[in-house]
N, CA, C and O atoms as a GROMACS GRO file, in nm:
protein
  312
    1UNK      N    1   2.766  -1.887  12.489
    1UNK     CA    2   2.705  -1.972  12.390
    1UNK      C    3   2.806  -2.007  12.282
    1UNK      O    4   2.906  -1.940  12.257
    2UNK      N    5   2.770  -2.118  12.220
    2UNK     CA    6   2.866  -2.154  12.091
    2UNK      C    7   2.871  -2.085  11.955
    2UNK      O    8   2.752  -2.060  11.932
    3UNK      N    9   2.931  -2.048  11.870
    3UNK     CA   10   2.958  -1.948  11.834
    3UNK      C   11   2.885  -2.006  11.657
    3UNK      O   12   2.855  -1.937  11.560
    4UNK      N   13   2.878  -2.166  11.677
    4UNK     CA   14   2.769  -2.192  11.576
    4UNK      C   15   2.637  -2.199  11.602
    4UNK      O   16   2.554  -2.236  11.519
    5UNK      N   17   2.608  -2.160  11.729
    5UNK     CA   18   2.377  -2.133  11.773
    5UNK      C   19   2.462  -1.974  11.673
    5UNK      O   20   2.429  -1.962  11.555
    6UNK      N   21   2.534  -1.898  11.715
    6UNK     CA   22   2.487  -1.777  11.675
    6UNK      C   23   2.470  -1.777  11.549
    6UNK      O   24   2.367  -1.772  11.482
    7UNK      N   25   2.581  -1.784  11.519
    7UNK     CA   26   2.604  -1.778  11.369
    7UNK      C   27   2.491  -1.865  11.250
    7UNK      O   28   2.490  -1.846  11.128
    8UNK      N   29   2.406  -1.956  11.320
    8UNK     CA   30   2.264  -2.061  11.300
    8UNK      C   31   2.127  -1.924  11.302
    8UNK      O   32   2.034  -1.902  11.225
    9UNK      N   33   2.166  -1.863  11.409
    9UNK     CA   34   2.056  -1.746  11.441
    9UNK      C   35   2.061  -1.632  11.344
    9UNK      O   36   1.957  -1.574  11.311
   10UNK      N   37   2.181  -1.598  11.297
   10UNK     CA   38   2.242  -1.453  11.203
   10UNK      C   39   2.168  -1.497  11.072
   10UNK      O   40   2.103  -1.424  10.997
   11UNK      N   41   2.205  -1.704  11.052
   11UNK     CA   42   2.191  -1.654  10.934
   11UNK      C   43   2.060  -1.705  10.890
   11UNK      O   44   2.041  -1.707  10.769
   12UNK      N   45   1.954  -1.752  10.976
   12UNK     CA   46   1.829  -1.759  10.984
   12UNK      C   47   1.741  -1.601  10.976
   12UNK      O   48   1.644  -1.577  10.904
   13UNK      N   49   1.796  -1.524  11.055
   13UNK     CA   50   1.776  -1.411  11.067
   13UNK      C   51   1.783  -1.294  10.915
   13UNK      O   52   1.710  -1.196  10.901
   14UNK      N   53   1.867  -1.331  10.836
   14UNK     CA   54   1.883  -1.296  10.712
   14UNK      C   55   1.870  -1.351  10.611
   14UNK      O   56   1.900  -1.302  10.502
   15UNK      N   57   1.830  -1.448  10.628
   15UNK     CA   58   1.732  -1.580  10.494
   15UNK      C   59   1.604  -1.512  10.572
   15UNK      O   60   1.563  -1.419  10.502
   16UNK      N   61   1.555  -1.521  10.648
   16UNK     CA   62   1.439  -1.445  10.678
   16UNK      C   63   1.376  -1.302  10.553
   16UNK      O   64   1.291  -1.290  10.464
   17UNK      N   65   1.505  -1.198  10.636
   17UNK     CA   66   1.475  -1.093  10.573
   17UNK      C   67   1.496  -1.077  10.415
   17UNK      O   68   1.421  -1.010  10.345
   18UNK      N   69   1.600  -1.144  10.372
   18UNK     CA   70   1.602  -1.150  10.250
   18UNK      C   71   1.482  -1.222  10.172
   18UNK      O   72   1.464  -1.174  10.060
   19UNK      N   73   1.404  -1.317  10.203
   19UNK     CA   74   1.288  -1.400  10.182
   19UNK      C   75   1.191  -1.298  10.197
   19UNK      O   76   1.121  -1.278  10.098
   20UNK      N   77   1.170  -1.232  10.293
   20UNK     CA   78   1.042  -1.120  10.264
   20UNK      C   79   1.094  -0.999  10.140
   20UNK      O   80   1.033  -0.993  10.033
   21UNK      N   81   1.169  -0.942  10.159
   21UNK     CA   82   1.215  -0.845  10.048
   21UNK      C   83   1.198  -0.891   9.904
   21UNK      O   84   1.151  -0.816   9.818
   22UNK      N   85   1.236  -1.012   9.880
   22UNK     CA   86   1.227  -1.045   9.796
   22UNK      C   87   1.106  -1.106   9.748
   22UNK      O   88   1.119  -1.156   9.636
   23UNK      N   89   0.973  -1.116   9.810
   23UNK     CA   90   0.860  -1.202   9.823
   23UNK      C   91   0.780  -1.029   9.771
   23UNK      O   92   0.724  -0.999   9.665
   24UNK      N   93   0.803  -0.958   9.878
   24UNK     CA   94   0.782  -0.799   9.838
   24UNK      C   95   0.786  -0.786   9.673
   24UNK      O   96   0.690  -0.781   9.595
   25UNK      N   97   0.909  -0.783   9.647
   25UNK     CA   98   0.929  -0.741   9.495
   25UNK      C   99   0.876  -0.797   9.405
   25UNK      O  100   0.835  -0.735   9.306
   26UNK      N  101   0.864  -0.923   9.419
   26UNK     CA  102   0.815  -1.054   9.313
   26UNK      C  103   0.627  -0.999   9.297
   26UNK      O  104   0.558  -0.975   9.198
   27UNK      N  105   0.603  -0.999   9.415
   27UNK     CA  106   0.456  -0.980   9.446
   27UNK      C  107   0.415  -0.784   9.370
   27UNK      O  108   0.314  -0.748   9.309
   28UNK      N  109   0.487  -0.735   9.393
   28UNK     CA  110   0.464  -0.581   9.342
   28UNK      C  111   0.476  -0.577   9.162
   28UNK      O  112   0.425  -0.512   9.071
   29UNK      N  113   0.570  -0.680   9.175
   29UNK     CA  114   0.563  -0.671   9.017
   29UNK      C  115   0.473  -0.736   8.936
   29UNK      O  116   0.451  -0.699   8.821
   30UNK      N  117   0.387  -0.886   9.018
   30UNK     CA  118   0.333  -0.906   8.942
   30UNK      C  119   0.215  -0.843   8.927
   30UNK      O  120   0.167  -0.862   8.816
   31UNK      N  121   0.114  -0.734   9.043
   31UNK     CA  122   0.043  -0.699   9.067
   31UNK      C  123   0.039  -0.544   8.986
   31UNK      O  124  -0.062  -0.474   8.981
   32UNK      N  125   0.182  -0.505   8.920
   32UNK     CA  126   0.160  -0.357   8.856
   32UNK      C  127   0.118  -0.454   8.733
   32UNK      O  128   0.028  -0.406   8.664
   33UNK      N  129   0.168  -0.587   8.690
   33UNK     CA  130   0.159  -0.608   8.479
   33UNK      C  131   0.002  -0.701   8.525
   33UNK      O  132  -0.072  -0.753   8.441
   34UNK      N  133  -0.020  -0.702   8.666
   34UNK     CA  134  -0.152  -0.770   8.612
   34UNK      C  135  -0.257  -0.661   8.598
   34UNK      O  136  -0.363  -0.675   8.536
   35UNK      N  137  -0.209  -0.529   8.676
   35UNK     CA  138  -0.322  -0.420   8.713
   35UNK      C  139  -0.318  -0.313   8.557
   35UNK      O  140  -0.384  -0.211   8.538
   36UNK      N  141  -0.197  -0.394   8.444
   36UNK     CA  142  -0.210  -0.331   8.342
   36UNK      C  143  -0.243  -0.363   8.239
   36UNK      O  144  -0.273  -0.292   8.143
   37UNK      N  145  -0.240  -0.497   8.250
   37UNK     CA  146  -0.307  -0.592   8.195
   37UNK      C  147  -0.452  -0.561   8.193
   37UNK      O  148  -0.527  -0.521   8.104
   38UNK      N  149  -0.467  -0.588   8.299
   38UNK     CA  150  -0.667  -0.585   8.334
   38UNK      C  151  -0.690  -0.512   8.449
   38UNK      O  152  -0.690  -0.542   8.568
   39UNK      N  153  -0.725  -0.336   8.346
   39UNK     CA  154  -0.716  -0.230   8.456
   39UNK      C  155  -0.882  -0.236   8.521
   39UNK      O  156  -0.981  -0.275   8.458
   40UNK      N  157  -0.880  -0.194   8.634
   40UNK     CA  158  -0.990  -0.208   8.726
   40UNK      C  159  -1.093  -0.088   8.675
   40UNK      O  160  -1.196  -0.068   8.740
   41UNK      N  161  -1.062  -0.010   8.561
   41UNK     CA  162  -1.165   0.094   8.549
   41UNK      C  163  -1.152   0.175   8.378
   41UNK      O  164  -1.089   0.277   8.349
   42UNK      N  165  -1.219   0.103   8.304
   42UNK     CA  166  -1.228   0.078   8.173
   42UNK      C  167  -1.344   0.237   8.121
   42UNK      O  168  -1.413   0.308   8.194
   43UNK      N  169  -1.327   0.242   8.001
   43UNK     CA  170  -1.388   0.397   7.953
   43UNK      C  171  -1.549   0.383   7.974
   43UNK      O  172  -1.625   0.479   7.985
   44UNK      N  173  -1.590   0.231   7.977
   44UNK     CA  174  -1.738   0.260   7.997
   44UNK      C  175  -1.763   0.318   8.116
   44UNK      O  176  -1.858   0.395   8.132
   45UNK      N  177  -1.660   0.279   8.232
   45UNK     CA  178  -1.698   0.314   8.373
   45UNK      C  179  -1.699   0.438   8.390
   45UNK      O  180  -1.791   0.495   8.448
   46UNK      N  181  -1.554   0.519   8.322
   46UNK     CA  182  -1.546   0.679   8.331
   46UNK      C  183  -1.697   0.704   8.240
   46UNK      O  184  -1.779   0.675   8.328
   47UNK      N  185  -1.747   0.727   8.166
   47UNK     CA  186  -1.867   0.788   8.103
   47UNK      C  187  -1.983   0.735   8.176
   47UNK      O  188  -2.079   0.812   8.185
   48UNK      N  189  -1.994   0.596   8.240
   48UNK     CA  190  -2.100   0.607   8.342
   48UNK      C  191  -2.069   0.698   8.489
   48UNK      O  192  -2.166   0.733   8.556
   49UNK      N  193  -1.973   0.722   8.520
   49UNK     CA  194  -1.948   0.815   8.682
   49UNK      C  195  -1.964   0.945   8.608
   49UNK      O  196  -2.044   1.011   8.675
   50UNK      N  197  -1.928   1.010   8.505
   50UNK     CA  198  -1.955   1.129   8.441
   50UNK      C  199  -2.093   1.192   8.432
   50UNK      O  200  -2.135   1.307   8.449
   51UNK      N  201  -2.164   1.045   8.390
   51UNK     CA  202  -2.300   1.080   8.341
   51UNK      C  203  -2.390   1.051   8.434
   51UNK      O  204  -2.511   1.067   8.418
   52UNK      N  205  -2.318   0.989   8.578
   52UNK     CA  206  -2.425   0.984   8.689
   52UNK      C  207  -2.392   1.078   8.751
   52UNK      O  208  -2.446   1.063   8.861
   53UNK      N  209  -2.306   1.217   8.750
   53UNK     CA  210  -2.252   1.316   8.819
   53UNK      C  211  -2.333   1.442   8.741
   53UNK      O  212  -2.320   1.558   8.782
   54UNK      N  213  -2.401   1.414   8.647
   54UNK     CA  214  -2.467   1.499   8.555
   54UNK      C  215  -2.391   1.575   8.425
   54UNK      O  216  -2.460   1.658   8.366
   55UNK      N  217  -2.303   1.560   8.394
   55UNK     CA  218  -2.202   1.579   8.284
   55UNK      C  219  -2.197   1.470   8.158
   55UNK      O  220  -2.160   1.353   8.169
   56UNK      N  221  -2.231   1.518   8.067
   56UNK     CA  222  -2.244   1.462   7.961
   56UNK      C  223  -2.119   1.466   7.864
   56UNK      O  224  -2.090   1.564   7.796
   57UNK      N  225  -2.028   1.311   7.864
   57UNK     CA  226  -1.877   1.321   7.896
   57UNK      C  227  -1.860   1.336   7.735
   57UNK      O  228  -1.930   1.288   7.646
   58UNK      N  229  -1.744   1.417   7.727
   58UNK     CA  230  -1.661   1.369   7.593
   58UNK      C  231  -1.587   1.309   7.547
   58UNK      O  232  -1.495   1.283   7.625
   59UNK      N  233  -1.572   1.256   7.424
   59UNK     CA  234  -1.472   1.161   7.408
   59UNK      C  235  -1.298   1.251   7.478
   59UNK      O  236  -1.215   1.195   7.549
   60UNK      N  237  -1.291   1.378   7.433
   60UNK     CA  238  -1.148   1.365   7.503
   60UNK      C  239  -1.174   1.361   7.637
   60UNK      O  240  -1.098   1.287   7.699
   61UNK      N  241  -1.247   1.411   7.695
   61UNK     CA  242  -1.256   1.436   7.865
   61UNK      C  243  -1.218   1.243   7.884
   61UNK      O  244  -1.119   1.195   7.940
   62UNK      N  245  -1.324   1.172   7.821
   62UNK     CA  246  -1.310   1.028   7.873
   62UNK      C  247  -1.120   1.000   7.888
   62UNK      O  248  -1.043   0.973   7.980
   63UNK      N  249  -1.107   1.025   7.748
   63UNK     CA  250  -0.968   0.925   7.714
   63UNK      C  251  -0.891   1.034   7.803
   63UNK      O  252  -0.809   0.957   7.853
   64UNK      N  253  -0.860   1.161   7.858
   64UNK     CA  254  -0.816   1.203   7.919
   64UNK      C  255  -0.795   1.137   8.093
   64UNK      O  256  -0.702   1.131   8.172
   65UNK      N  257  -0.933   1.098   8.092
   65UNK     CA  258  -0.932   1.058   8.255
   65UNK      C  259  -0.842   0.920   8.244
   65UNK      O  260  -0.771   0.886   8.338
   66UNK      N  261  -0.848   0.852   8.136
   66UNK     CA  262  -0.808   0.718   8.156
   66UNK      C  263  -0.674   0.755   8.119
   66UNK      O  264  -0.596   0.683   8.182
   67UNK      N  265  -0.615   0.833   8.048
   67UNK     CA  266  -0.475   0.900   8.054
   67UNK      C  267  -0.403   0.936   8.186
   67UNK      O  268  -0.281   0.921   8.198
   68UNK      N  269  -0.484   0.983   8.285
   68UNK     CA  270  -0.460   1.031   8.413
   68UNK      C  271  -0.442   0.862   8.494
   68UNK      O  272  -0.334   0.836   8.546
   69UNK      N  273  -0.542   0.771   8.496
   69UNK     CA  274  -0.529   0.662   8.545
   69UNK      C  275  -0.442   0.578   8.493
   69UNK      O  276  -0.419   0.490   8.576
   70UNK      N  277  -0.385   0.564   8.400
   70UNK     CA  278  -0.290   0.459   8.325
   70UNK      C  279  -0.159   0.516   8.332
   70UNK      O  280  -0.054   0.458   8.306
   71UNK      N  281  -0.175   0.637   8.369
   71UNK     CA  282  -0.031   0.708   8.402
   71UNK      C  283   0.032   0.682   8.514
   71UNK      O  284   0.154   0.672   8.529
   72UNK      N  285  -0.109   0.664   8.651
   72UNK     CA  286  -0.023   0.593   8.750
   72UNK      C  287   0.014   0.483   8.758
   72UNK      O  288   0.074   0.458   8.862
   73UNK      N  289   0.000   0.385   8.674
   73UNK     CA  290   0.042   0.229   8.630
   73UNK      C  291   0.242   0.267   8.600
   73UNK      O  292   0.344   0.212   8.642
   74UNK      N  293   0.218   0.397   8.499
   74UNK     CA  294   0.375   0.403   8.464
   74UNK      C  295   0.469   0.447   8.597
   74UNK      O  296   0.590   0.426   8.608
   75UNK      N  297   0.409   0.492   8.663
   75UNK     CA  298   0.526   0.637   8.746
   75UNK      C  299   0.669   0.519   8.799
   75UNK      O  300   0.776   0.579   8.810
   76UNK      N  301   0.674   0.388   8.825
   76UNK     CA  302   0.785   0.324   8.823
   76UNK      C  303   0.872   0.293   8.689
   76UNK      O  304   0.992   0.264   8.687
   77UNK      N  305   0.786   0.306   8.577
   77UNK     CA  306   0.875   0.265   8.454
   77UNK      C  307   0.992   0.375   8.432
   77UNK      O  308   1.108   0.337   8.412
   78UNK      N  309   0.962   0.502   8.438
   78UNK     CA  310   1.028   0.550   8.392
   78UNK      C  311   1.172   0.583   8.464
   78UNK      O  312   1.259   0.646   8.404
   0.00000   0.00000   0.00000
């Protein structure tokens, strides 16, 4: 074969992969500042799962749980 099909194939082959990797990253990042932005589980929700579990929540227990959840938002920052 001619040595420009290959070299047509190599570098299709790596605009490829580089195009997903990079589609990857773009997409992960916007999905951690939107998921911190507008987290999926706000303090009313922890004191309603508390108080439908029969526990009558406290303010630290609450802000604690949401401490525990907003912490996994960070574990890449640091």
């Amino acid at each position: 074969m001619d040595i420009r099909l290959w070299l047509a194939i190599v570098i299709a082959v790596i605009t490829l992969l580089g195009g997903l990797v990079l589609g990857f990253l773009i997409a992960r990042k916007f999905m951690m500042k939107y998921l911190k932005d507008n987290p999926p589980i706000t303090e009313d929700i922890v004191r309603t799962m508390m108080s439908q579990m029969g526990r009558t929540p406290s303010e630290k227990q609450v802000r604690q749980v949401m401490k525990s959840i907003n912490g996994q938002y960070q574990v890449g920052k640091k």
